[in-house]
C-alpha positions as CSV (number, residue, x, y, z in Angstrom):
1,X,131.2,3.1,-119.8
2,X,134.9,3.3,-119.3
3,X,134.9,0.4,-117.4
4,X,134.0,-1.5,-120.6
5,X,136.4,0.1,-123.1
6,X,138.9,-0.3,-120.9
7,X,138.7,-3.8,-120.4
8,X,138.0,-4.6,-123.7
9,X,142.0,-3.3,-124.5
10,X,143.1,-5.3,-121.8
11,X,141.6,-8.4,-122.8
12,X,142.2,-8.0,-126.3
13,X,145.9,-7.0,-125.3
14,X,146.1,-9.7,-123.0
15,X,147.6,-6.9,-120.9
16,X,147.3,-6.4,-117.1
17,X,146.0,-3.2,-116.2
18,X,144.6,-0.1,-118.1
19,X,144.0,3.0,-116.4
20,X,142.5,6.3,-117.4
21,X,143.8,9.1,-115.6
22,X,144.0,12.9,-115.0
23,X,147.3,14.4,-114.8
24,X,146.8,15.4,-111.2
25,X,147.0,11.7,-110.4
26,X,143.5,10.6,-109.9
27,X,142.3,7.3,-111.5
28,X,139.0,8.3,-113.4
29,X,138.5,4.6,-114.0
30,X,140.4,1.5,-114.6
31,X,140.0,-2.5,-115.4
32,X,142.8,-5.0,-113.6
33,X,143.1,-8.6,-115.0
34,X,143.8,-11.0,-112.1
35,X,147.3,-11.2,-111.9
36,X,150.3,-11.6,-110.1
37,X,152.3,-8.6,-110.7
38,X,152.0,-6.3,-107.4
39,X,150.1,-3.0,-107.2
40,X,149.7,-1.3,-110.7
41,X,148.1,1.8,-109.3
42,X,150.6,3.0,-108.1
43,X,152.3,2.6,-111.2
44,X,150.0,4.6,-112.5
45,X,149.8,7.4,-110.4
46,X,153.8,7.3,-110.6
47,X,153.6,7.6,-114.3
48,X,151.1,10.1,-114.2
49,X,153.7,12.6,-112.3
50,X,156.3,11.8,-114.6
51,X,153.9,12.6,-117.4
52,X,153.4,15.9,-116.3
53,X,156.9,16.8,-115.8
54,X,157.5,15.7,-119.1
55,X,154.3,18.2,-120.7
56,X,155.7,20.9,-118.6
57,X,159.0,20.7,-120.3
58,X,157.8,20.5,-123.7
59,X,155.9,23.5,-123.3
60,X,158.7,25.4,-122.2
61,X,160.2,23.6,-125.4
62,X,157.6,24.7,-128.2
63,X,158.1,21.5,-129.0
64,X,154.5,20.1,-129.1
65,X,151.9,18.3,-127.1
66,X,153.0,14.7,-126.0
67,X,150.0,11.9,-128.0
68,X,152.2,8.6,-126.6
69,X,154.7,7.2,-124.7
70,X,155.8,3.6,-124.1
71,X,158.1,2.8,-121.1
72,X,159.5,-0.6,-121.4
73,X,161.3,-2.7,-118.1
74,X,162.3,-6.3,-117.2
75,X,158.5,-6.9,-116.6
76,X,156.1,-4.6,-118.3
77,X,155.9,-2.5,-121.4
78,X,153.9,0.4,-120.6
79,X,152.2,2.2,-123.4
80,X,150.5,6.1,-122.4
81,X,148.3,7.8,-124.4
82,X,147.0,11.4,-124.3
83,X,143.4,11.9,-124.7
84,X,143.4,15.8,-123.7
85,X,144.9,18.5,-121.7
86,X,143.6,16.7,-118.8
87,X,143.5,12.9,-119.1
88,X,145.8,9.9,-120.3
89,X,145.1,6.2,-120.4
90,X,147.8,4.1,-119.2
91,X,147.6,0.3,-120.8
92,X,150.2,-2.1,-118.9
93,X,151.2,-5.4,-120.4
94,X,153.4,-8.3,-120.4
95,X,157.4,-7.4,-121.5
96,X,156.9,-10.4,-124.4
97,X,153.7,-8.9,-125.1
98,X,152.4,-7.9,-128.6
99,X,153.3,-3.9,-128.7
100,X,152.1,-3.6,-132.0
101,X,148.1,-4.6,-130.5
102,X,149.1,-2.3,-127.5
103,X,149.3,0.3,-129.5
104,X,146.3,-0.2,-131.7
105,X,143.8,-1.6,-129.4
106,X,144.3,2.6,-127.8
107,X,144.5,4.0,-131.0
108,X,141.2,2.4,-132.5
109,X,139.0,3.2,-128.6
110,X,140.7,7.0,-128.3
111,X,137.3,8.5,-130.0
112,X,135.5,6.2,-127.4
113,X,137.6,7.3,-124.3
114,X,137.3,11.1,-125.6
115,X,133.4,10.9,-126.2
116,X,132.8,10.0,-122.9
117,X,134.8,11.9,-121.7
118,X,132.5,15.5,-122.7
């Protein structure tokens, strides 16, 4: 079932990759449009890391749990989102690409990705 959500983003993101992970680095499941943009797994499992040094901080903080993060570079705009204490989705797309959908497209399936997730 996460197979479908997941490629329904990407498709209707006309993004590249979406991933949902645990923050131990482990790819639950994930959809990958043919492309031409190198290995986005690792990417992923990169981010995930970074994610997780970045909740360990705001803990010590008080500051709050992190719900979303976008990472933007030459190529890719990278948009995270937390689902729970345990698991993210990573969406990847274009660097022109529409944010704004992005952003959206994760926000409308979260209840989706967290249902299955129980």
């Amino acid at each position: 079932m996460f197979r479908s959500i997941l490629q329904g983003i990407v498709e209707e993101a006309e993004g590249y990759s979406a991933v949902l992970m645990g923050y131990d680095g482990l790819a639950v499941d994930q959809y990958d449009r043919p492309a031409e943009v190198g290995d986005l797994t690792s990417f992923a499992v990169e981010y995930a890391h970074i994610l997780k040094e970045m909740k360990d901080a705001l803990g010590v903080l008080n500051s709050g749990e992190i719900e979303e993060l976008t990472v933007r570079t030459e190529r890719f705009q990278i948009i995270i989102r937390t689902l729970s204490d345990e698991y993210f989705v990573i969406l990847t797309m274009k660097a022109n690409g529409n944010y704004g959908k992005g952003r959206y497209l994760l926000s409308r399936d979260l209840f989706r990705l967290r249902e299955e997730l129980q």
